[in-house]
C-alpha positions in Angstrom: 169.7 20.0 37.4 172.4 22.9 37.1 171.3 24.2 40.7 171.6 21.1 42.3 175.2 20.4 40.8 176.0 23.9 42.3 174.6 23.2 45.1 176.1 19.6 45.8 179.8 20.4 44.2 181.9 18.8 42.1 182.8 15.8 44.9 179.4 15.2 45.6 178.5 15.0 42.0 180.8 12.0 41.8 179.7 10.4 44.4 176.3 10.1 43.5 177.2 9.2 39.4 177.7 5.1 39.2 181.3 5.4 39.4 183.3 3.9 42.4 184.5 6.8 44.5 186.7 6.8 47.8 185.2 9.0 50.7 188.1 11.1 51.8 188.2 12.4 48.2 184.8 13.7 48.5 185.2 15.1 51.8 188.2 16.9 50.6 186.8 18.1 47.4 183.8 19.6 49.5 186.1 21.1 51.9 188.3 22.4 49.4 185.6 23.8 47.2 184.1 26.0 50.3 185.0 29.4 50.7 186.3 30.1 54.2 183.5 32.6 54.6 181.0 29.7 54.3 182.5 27.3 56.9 180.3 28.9 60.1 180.9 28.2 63.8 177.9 25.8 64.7 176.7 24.8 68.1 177.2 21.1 69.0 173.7 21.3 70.6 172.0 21.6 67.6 173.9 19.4 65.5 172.2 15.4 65.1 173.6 12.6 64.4 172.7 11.7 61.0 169.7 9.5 61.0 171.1 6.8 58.6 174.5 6.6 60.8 175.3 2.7 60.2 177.5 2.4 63.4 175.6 2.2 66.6 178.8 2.1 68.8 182.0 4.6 68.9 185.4 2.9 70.4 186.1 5.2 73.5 189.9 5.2 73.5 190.1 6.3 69.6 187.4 9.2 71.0 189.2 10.3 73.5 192.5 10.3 71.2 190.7 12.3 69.0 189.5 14.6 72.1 193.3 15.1 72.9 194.1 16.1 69.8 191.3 19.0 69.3 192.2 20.0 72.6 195.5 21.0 71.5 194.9 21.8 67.9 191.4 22.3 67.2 188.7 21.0 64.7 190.7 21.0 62.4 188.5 19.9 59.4 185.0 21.2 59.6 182.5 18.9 59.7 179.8 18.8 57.2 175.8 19.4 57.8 172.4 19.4 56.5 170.0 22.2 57.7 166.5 20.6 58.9 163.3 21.7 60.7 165.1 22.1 64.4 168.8 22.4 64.1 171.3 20.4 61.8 171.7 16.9 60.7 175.3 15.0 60.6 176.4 14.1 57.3 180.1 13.7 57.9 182.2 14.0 60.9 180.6 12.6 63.9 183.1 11.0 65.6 184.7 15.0 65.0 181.7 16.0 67.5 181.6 13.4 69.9 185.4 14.2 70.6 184.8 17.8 70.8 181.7 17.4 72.8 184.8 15.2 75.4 187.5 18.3 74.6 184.6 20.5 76.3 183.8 22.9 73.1 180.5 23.6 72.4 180.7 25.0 68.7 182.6 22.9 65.8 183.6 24.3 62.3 180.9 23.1 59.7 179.9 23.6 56.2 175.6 23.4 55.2 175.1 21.4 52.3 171.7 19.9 51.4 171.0 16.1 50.9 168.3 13.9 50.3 167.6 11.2 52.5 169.1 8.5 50.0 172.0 10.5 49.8 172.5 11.1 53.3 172.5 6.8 53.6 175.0 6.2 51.2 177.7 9.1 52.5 177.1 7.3 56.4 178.0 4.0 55.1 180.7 4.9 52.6 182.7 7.3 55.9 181.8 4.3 57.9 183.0 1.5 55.2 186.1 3.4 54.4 187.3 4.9 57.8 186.0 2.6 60.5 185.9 -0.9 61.5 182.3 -1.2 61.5 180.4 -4.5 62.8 179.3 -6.7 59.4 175.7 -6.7 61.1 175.5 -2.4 60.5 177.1 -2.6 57.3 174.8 -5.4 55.7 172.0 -3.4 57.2 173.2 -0.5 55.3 173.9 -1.7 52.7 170.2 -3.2 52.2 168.7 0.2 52.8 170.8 1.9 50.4 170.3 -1.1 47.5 165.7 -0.6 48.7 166.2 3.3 48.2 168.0 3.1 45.7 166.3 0.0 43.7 170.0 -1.2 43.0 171.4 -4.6 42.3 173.9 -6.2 44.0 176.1 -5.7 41.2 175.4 -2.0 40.4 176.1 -1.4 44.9 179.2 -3.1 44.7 181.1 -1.4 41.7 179.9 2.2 43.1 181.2 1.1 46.6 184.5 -0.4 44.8 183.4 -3.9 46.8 183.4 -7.4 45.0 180.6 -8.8 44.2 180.6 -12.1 46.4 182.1 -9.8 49.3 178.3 -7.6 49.5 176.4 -11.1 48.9 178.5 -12.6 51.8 177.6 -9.6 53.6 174.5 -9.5 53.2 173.6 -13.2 53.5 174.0 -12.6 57.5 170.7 -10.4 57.4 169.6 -14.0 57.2 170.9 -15.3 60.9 168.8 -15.3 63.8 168.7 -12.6 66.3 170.9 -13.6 69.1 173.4 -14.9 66.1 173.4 -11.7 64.8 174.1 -10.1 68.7 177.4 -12.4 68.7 178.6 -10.9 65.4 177.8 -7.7 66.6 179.9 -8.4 69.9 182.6 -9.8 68.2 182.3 -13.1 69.2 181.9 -14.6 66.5 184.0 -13.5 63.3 182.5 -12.6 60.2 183.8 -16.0 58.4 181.9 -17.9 61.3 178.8 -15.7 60.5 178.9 -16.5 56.9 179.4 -20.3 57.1 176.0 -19.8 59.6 174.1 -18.4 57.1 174.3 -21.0 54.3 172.7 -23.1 56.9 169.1 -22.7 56.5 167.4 -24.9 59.7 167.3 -21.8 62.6 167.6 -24.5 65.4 170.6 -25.5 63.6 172.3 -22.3 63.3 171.7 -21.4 67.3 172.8 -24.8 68.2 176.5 -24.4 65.8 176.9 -20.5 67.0 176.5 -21.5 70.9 179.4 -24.4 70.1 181.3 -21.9 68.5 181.8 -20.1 71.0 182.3 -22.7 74.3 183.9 -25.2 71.6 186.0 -22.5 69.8 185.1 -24.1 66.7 186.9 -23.2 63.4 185.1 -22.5 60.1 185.6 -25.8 58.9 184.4 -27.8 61.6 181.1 -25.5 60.9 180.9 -26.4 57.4 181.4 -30.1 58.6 178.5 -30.5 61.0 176.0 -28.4 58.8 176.3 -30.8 55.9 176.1 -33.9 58.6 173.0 -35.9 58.0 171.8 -32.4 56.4 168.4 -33.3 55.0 167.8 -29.4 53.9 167.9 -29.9 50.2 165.9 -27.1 48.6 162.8 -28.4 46.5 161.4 -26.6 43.7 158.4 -26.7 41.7 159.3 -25.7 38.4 157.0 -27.3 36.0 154.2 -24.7 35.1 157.0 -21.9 35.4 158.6 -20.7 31.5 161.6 -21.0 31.0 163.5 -17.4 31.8 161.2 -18.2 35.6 163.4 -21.3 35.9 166.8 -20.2 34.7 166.6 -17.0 37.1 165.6 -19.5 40.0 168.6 -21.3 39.4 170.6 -18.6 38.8 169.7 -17.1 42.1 170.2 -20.5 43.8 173.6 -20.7 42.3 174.6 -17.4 43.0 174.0 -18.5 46.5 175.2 -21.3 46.7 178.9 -20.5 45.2 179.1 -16.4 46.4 179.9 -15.4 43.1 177.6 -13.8 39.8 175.8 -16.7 38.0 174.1 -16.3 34.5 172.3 -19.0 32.7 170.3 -18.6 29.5 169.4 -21.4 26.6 172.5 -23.7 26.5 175.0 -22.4 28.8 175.8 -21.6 32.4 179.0 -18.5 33.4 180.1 -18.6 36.7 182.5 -15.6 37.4 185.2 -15.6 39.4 188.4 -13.9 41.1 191.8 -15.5 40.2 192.8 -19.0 40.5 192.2 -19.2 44.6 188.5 -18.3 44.2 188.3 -20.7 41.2 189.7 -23.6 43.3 187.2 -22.6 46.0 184.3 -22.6 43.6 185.6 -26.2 42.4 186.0 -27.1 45.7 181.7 -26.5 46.3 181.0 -28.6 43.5 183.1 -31.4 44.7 185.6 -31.4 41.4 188.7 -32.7 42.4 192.0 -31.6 39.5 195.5 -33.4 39.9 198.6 -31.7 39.4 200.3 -33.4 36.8 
């Protein structure tokens, strides 16, 4: 354990406890924990992008920003690498080495630390999560690998990633969408908030059918939410009978959660929703149809 501590540093050791950490200070920490005579002149050519890299697409103008700038000053923070059979592996700093790769250099500043490949997922997403606006499609995608390695809940990925809880179900509730759904998200045509009204919806024909008049009707999250629950015959059935009890409640409880995007528990004789504040309350009302008047 002590050699891996030494070998990871102090930032990384944070990152990987279950304590919400913020990418930039983990970078730094690294950085600053370096000795300058560690930080060696690599050759783009054999640096890869990091396998688990969540975003498949770089904006071009922010690149070439970024290529402007190293032209005149340099790299000026090395990036950071993991040594593999043929060459290096990214762990931090790509978009660093596709703009130096447009500034013409051909070696970058880097620092060689070692990662496993669970580790190497969760430091992609978290640059990407923290620094980028990345598509919700990569992120839920992500986010589902890292929770698999990992054998995480929900819960236990979103206080480590300082997320809510109904923000990471949202997110990945789209996993559920069809294909060319997903491609419009992707795309930006559709907006996230479409995407997740989509996803409740559970007939496939009917989610292809509301995406395409999305987009040629412009269509608003409401009007979504309207036609999905027209003449919506989709009501799940469930055989509970021969199941014992803890069987049911953790079916319901999942179908809740579901249902209002936010942590449900039931047990014996009582059911806790949680909730944000008094706007996520009325909107959890609002799902089960209760209707309060201001006095």
């Amino acid at each position: 354990m002590e050699t891996k501590k030494r070998a990871l540093g102090k930032g990384l050791e944070q990152l990987f406890s279950n304590t919400a950490i913020n990418f930039d200070q983990v970078e730094s920490s690294i950085i600053e924990s370096t000795p300058k005579s560690d930080i060696n002149e690599i050759s783009l050519s054999e640096i890869r992008s990091n396998p688990y890299q969540p975003r498949k697409t770089f904006d071009e103008e922010s690149l070439n920003e970024l290529a402007e700038s190293i032209k005149e000053y340099g790299v000026v923070e090395p990036v950071i690498v993991k040594k593999s059979i043929k060459g290096y592996e990214l762990i931090a700093g790509e978009r660093r080495c596709k703009a130096a790769k447009i500034a013409g250099l051909v070696k970058v500043p880097a620092i060689v630390k070692d990662f496993s490949d669970a580790e190497m997922m969760e430091i992609a997403l978290l640059e990407n999560i923290q620094r980028e606006d990345l598509n919700p499609i990569d992120v839920a995608t992500s986010i589902q690998n890292i929770i698999d390695a990992r054998g995480m809940t929900q819960e236990e990925f979103a206080k480590k990633f300082g997320k809510s809880r109904s923000y990471i179900t949202n997110l990945l509730g789209l996993l559920r969408l069809p294909e060319p759904v997903k491609k419009l998200v992707e795309n930006k045509t559709l907006s996230m908030s479409h995407a997740r009204a989509l996803s409740k919806i559970e007939d496939e024909n009917k989610v292809l059918s509301l995406a395409e008049r999305t987009v040629k009707e412009n269509l608003n999250v409401r009007d979504i939410e309207r036609l999905a629950s027209k003449n919506n015959n989709n009501k799940k059935e469930i055989k509970v009978e021969k199941l014992t009890s803890v069987a049911k409640y953790n079916i319901f409880q999942e179908i809740m959660s579901e249902k209002l995007n936010e942590n449900v528990k039931i047990t014996k004789d009582k059911i806790q929703i949680s909730f944000d504040g008094d706007e996520d309350l009325e909107r959890i009302l609002k799902i089960l149809d209760i209707k309060v008047e201001d006095e």
